[in-house]
C-alpha positions as CSV (number, residue, x, y, z in Angstrom):
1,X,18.7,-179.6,9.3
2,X,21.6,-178.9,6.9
3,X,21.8,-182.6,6.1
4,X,18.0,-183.0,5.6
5,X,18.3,-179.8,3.2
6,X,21.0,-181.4,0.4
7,X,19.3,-185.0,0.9
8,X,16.2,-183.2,-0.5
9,X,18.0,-181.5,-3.0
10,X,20.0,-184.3,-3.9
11,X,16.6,-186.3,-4.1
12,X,15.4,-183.4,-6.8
13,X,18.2,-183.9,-8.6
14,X,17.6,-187.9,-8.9
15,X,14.4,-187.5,-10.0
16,X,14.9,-184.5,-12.4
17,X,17.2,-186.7,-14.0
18,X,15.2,-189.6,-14.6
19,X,12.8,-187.4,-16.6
20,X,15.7,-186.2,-18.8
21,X,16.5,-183.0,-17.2
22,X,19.8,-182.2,-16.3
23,X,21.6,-181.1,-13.5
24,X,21.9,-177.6,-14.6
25,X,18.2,-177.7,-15.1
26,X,17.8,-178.9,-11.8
27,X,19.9,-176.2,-9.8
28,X,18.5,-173.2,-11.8
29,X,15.1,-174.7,-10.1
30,X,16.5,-175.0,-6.7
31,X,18.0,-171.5,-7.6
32,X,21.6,-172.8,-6.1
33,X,24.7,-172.7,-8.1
34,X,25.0,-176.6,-10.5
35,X,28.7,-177.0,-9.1
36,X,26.9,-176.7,-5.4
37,X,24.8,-179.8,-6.5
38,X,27.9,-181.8,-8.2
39,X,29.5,-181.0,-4.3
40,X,27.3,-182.5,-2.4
41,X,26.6,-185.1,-5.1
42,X,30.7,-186.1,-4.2
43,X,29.9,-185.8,-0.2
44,X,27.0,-187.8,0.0
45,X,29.5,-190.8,-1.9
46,X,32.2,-189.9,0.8
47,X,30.5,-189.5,4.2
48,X,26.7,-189.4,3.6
49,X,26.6,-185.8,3.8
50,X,27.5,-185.9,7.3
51,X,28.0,-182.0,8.9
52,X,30.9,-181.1,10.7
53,X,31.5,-178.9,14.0
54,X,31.7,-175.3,12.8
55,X,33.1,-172.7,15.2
56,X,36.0,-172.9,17.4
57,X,36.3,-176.4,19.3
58,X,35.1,-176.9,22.1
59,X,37.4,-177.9,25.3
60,X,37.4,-177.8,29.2
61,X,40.4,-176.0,30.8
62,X,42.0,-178.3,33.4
63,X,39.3,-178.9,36.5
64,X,42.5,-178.1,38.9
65,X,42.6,-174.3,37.1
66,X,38.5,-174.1,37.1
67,X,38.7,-174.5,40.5
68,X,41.5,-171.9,41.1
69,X,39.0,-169.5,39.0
70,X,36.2,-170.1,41.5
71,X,39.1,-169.6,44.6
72,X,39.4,-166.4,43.7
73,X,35.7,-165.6,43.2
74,X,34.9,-166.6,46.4
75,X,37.9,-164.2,47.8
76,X,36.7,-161.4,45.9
77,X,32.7,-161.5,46.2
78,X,30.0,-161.9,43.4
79,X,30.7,-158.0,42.1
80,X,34.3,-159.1,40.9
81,X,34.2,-158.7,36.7
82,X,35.2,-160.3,33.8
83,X,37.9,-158.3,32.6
84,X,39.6,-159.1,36.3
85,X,39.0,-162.5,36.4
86,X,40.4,-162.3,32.7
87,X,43.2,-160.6,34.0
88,X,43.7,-162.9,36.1
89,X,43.6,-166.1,34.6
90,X,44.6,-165.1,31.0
91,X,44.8,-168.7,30.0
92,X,40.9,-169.6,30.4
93,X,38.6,-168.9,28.3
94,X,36.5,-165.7,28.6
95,X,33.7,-168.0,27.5
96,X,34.5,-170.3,30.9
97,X,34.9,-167.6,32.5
98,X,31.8,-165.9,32.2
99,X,30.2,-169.3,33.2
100,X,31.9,-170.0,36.2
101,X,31.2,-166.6,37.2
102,X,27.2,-166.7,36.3
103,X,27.1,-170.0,38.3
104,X,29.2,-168.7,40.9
105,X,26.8,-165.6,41.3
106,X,24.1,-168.1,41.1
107,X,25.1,-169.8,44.1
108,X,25.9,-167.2,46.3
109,X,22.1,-165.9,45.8
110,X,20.8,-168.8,46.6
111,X,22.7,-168.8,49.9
112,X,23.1,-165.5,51.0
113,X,19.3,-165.0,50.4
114,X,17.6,-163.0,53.3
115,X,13.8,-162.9,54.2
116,X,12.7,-159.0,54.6
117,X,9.4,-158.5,56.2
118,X,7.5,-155.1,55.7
119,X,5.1,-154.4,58.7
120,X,2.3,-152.1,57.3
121,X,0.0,-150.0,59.0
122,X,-3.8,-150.6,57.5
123,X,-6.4,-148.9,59.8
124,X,-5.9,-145.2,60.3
125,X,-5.2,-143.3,63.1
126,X,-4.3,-146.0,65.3
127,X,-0.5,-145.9,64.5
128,X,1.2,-142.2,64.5
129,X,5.1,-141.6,64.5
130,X,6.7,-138.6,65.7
131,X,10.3,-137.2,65.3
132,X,12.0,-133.8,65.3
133,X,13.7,-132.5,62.0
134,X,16.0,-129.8,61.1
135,X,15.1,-127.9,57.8
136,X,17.1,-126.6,55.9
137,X,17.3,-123.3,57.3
138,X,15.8,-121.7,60.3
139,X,11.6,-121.2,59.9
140,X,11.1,-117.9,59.7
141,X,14.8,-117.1,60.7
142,X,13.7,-118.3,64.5
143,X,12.9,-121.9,64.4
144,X,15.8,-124.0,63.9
145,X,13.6,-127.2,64.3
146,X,10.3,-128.9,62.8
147,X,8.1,-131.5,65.4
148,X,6.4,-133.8,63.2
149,X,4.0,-136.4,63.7
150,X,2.1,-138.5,60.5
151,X,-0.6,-140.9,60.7
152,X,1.1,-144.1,59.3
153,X,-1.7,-146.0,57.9
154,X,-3.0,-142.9,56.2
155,X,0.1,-140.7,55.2
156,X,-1.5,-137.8,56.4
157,X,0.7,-135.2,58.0
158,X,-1.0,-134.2,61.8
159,X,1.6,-131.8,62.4
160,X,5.0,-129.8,61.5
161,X,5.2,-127.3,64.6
162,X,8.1,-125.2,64.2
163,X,10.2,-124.4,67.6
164,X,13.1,-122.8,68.8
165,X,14.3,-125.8,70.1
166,X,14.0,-129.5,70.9
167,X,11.8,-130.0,74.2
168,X,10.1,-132.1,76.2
169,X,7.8,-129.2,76.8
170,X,7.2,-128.7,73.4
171,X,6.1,-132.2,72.5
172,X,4.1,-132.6,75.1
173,X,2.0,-129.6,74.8
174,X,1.6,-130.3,70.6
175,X,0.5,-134.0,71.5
176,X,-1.8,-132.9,74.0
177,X,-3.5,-130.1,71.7
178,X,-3.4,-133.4,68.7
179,X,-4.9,-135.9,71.2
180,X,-7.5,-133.1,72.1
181,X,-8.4,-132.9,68.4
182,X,-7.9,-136.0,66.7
183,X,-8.1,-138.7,69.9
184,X,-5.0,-140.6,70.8
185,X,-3.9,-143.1,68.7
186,X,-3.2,-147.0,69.6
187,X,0.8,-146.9,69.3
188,X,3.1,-143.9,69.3
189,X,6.1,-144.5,67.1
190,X,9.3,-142.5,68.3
191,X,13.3,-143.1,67.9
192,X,15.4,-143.2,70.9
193,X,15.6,-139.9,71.1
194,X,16.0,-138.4,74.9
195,X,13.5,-135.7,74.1
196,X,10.6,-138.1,73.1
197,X,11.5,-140.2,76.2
198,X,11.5,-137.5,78.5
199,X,9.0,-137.6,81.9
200,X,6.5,-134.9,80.5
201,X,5.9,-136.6,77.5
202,X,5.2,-139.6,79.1
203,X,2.4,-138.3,81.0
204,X,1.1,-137.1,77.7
205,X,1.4,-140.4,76.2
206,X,-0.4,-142.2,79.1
207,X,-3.3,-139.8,79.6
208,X,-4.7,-140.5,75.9
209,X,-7.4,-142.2,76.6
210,X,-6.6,-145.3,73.9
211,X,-2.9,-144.9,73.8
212,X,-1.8,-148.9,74.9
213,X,1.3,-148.6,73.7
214,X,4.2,-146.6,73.2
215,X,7.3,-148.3,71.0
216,X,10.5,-146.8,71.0
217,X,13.4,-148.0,67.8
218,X,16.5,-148.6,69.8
């Protein structure tokens, strides 16, 4: 583009001329300075107006030391930095350096990647969970615990019973008194605790009259 840019000035200039105009004439036109003109009047006679490389130039570091770069990287993980790999090998660019780490990271995506699949819950009150919390501090300054059990499809919150204490009594009588109400639900989500598990909430669980399942996260 720079090239093409004096060519057409340089062209302006020829034919300015040949209608008696001079060069001064011409570069107050082209609003550039006349010596500017007579410059690349002498370049275009030397080398065509051919551009040069500007910047710094350009060169590889030895392959053997690339690789010693990418060595390290794959000792140190993707979450290693510039300024440590800079550290490291102060004799590489920090240009190179931030390529061999981008490509590096690159790579390490593409291989490490991991499918995740999301199970979700669409009709509700088919799918309940149910776990025992602890707030914050005793309800009431009696009830050191919280049963809980939400709809999972829905979000909706069926119960928060405060008690004095984990039970198996206690769970069973509050899913009793929310089968009785709502119906029992399809699957009963629970952790592994030995409360949930106990013998009297089973019987709970197995008397609702659609519970088919009962899944436990070990």
């Amino acid at each position: 583009m720079e090239r093409t840019v004096k060519m057409s000035a340089l062209c302006f200039l020829k034919w300015t001329g040949r209608r008696g105009l001079s060069v001064w004439d011409a570069a107050r036109t082209l609003q550039v300075a006349p010596r500017t003109l007579v410059q690349w009047q002498r370049e275009w006679k030397e080398h065509a107006l051919t551009p040069a490389p500007r910047g710094r130039p350009t060169g590889l570091t030895p392959e053997g030391l690339r690789q010693q770069v990418c060595d390290v990287l794959e000792g140190l993980g993707p979450h290693t930095g510039v300024p440590v790999l800079k550290a490291l090998f102060p004799e590489v660019p920090r240009q190179e350096i931030e390529e061999l780490l981008y490509r590096y990271r690159v790579d390490y995506r593409r291989e490490h990647t991991e499918t995740i699949e999301e199970l979700l819950w669409e009709q509700p009150g088919t799918v309940w969970a149910m776990d025992y919390t602890q707030p914050p501090s005793p309800v009431d300054g009696v009830f050191r615990d919280i049963f809980a059990v939400r709809d999972l499809a829905s979000g909706i919150q069926l119960a928060a019973l405060p008690v004095t204490g984990q039970s198996a009594a206690a769970t069973a009588n509050a899913l009793e008194s929310l089968f009785m109400e709502h119906g029992a639900p399809l699957v009963m989500k629970s952790d592994n605790g030995s409360t949930l598990k106990a013998r009297e909430v089973e019987v709970v669980l197995k008397s609702g009259e659609k519970l088919t399942r009962f899944f436990s996260l070990r």
